[in-house]
DRENTORKOL-3810 file (N, C-alpha, C; in nm, 4 decimals):
REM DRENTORKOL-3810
@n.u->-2.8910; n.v->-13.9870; n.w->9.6086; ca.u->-3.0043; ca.v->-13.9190; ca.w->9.5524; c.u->-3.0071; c.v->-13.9330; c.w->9.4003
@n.u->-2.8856; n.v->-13.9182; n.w->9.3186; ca.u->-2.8676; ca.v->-13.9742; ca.w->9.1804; c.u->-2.9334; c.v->-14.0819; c.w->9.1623
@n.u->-2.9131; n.v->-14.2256; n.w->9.2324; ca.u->-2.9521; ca.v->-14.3373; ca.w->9.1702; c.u->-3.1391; c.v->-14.3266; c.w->9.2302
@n.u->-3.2145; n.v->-14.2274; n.w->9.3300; ca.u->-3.3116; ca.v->-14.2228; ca.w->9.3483; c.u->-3.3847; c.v->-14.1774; c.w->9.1748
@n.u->-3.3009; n.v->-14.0123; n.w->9.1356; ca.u->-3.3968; ca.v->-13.9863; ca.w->9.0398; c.u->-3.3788; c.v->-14.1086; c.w->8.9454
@n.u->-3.2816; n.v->-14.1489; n.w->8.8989; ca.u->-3.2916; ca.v->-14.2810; ca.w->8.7911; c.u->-3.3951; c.v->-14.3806; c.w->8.7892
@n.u->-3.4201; n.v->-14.4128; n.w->8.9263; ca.u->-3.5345; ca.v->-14.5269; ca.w->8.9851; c.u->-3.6619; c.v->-14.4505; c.w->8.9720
@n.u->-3.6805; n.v->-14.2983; n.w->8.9386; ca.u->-3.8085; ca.v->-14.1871; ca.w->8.9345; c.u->-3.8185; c.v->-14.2365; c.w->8.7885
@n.u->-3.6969; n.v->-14.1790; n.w->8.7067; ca.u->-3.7039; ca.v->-14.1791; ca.w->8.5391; c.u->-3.7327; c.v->-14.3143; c.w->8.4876
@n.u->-3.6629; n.v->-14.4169; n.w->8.5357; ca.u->-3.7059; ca.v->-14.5922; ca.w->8.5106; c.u->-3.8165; c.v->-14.6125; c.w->8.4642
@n.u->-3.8567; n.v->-14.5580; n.w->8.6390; ca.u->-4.0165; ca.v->-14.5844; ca.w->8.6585; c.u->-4.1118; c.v->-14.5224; c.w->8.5475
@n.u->-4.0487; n.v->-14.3940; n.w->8.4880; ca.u->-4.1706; ca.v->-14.3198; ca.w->8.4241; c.u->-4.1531; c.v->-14.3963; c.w->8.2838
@n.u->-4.0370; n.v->-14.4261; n.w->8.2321; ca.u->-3.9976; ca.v->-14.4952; ca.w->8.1261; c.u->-4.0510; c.v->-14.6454; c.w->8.1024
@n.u->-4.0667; n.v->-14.7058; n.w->8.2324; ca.u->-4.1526; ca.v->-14.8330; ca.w->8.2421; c.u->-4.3020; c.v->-14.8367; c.w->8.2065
@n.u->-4.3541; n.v->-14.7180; n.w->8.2197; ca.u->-4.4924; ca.v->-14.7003; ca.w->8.2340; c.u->-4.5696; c.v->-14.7073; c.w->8.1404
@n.u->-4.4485; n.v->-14.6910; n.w->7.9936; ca.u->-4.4794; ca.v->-14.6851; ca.w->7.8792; c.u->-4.5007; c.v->-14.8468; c.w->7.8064
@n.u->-4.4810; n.v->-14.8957; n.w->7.8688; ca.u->-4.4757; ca.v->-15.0785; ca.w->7.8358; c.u->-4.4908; c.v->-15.1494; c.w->7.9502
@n.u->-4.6612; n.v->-15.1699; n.w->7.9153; ca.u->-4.7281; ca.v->-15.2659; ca.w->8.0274; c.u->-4.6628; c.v->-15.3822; c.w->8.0363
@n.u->-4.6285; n.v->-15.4533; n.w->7.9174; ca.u->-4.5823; ca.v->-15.5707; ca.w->7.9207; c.u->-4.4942; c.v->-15.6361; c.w->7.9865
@n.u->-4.3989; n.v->-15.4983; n.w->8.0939; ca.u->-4.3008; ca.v->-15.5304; ca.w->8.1955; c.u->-4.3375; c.v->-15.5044; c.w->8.3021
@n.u->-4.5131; n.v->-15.4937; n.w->8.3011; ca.u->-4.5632; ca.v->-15.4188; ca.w->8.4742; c.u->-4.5341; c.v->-15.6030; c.w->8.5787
@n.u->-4.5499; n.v->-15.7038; n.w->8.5337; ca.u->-4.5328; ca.v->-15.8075; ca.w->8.5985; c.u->-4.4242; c.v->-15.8279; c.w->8.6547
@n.u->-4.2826; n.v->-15.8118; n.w->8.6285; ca.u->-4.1544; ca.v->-15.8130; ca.w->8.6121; c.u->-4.1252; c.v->-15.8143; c.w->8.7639
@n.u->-4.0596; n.v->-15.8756; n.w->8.8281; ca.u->-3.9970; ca.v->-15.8382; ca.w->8.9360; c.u->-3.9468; c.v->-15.6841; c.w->8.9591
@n.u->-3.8103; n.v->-15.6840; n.w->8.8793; ca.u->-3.7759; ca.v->-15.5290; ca.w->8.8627; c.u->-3.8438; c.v->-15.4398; c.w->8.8781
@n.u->-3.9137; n.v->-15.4355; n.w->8.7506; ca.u->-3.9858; ca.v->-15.3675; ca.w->8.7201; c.u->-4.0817; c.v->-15.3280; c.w->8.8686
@n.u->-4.1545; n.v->-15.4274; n.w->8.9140; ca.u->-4.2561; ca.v->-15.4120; ca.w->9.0202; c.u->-4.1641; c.v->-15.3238; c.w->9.1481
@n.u->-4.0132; n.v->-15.3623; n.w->9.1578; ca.u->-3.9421; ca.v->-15.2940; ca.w->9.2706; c.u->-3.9341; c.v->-15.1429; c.w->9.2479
@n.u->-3.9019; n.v->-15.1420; n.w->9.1096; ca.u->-3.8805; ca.v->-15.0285; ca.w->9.0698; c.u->-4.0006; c.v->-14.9488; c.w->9.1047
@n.u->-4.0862; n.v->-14.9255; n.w->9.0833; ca.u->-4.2699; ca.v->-14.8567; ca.w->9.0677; c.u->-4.3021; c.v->-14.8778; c.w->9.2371
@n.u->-4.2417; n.v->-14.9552; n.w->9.3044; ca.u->-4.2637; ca.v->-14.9198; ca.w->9.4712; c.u->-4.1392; c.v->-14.8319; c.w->9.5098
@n.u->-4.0539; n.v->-14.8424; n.w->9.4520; ca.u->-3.9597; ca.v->-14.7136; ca.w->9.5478; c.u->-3.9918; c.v->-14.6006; c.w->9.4647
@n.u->-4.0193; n.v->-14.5809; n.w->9.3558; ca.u->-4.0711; ca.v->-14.4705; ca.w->9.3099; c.u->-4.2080; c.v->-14.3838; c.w->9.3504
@n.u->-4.2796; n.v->-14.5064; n.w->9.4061; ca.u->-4.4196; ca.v->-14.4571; ca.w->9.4366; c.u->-4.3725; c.v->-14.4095; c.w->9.6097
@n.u->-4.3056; n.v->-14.4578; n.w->9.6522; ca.u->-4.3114; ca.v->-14.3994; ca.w->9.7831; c.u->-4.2846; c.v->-14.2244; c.w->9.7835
@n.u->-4.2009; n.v->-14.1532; n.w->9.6930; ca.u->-4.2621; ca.v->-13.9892; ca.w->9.6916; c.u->-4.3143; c.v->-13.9426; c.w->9.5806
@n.u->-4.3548; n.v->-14.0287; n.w->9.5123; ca.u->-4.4782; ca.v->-14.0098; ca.w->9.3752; c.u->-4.5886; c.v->-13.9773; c.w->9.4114
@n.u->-4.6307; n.v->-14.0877; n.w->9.5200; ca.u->-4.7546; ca.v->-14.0938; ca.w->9.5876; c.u->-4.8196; c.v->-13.9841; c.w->9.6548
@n.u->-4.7852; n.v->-13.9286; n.w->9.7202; ca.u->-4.8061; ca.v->-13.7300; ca.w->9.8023; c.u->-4.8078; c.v->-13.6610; c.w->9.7203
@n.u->-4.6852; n.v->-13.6471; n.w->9.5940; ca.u->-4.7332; ca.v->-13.5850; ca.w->9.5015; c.u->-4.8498; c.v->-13.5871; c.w->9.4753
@n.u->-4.8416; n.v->-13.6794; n.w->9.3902; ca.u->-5.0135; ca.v->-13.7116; ca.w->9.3178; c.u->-5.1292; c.v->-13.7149; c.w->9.3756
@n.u->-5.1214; n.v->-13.7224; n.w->9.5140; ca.u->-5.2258; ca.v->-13.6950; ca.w->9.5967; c.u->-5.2740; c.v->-13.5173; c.w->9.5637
@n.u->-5.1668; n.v->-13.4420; n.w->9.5786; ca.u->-5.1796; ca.v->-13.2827; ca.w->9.5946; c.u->-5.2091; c.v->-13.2238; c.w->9.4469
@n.u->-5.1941; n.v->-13.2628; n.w->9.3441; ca.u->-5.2596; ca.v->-13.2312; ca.w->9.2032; c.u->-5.3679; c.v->-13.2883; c.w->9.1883
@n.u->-5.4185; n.v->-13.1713; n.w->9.0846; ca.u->-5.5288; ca.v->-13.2138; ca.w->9.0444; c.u->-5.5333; c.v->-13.3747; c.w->8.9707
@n.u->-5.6604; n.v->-13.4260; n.w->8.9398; ca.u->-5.6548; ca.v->-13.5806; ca.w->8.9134; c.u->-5.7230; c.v->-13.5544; c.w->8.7526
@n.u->-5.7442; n.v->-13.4473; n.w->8.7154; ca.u->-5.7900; ca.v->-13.4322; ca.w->8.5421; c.u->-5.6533; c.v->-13.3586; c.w->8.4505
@n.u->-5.5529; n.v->-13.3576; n.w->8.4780; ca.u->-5.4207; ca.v->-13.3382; ca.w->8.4328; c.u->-5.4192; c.v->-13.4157; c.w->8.3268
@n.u->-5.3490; n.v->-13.3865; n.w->8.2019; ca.u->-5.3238; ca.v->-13.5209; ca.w->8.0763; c.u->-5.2403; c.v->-13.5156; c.w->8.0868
@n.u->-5.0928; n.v->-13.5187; n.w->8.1557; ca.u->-5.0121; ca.v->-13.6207; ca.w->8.1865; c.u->-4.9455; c.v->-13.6244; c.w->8.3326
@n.u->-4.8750; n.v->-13.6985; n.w->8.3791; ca.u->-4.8366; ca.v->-13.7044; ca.w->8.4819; c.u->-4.6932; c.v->-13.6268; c.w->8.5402
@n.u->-4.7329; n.v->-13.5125; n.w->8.6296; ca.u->-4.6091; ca.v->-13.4407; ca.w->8.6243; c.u->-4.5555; c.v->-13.4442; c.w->8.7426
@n.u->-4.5707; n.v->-13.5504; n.w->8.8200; ca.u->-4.5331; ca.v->-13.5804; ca.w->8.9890; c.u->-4.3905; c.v->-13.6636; c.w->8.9307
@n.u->-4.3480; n.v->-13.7343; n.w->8.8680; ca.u->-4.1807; ca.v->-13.7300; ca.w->8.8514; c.u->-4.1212; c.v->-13.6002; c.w->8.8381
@n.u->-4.1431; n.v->-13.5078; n.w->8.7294; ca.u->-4.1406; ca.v->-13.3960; ca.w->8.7269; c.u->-4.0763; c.v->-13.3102; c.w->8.8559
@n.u->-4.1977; n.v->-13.3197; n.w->8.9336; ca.u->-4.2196; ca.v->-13.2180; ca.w->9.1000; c.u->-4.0483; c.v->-13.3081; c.w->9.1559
@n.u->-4.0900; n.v->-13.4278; n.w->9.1727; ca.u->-4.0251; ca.v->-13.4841; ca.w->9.2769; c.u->-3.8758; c.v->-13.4629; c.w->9.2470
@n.u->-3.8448; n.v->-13.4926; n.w->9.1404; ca.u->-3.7103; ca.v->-13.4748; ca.w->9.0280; c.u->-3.6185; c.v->-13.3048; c.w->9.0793
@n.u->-3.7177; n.v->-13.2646; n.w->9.0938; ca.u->-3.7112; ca.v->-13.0986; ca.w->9.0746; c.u->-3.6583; c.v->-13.0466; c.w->9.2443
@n.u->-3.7866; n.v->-13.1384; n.w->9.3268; ca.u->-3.7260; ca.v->-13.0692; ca.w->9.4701; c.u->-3.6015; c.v->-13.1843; c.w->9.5362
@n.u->-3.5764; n.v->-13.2795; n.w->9.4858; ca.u->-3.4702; ca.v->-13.3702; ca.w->9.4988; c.u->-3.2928; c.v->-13.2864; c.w->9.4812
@n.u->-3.3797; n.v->-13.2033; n.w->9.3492; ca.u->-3.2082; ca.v->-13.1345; ca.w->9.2676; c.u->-3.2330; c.v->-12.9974; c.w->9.3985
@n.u->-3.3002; n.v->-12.9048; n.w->9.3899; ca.u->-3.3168; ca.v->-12.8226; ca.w->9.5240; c.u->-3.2610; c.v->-12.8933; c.w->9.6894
@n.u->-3.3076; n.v->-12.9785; n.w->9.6878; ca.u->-3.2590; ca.v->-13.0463; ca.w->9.8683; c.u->-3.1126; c.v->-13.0380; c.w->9.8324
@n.u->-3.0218; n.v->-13.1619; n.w->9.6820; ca.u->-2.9054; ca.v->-13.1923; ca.w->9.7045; c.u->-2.8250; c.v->-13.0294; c.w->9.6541
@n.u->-2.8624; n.v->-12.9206; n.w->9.6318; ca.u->-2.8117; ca.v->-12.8046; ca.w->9.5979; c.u->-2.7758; c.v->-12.7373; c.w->9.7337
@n.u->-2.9238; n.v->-12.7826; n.w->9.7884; ca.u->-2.9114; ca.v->-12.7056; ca.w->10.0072; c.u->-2.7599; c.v->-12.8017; c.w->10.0461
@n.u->-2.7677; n.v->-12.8916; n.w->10.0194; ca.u->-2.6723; ca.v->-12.9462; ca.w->10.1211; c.u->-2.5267; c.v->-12.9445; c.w->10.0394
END
């Protein structure tokens, strides 16, 4: 679950420099991230100024590995 949020934070850190959206990596990275980004961001509002679905996901990730 550690190396999940890293691949969350990457991703949000990537987002900031288009210039690596082509990248292999980069592109792997932004699909395993989007797979629980995606529901998020579905369930917020879409006029938000910034994006707080790493945030959410980050948050109930540290909650699940605390349950177990």
């Amino acid at each position: 679950m550690n190396i999940y949020i890293l691949i969350i934070i990457a991703d949000a850190i990537l987002s900031y420099f288009p210039q690596f959206r082509h990248h292999e990596v980069a592109r792997f990275i932004r699909k395993a991230a989007n797979y629980t980004l995606d529901p998020i961001r579905k369930l917020l509002p879409e006029d938000l100024p910034i994006d707080i679905s790493p945030i959410i996901v980050i948050v109930l990730i540290n909650i699940l590995m605390k349950l177990w």
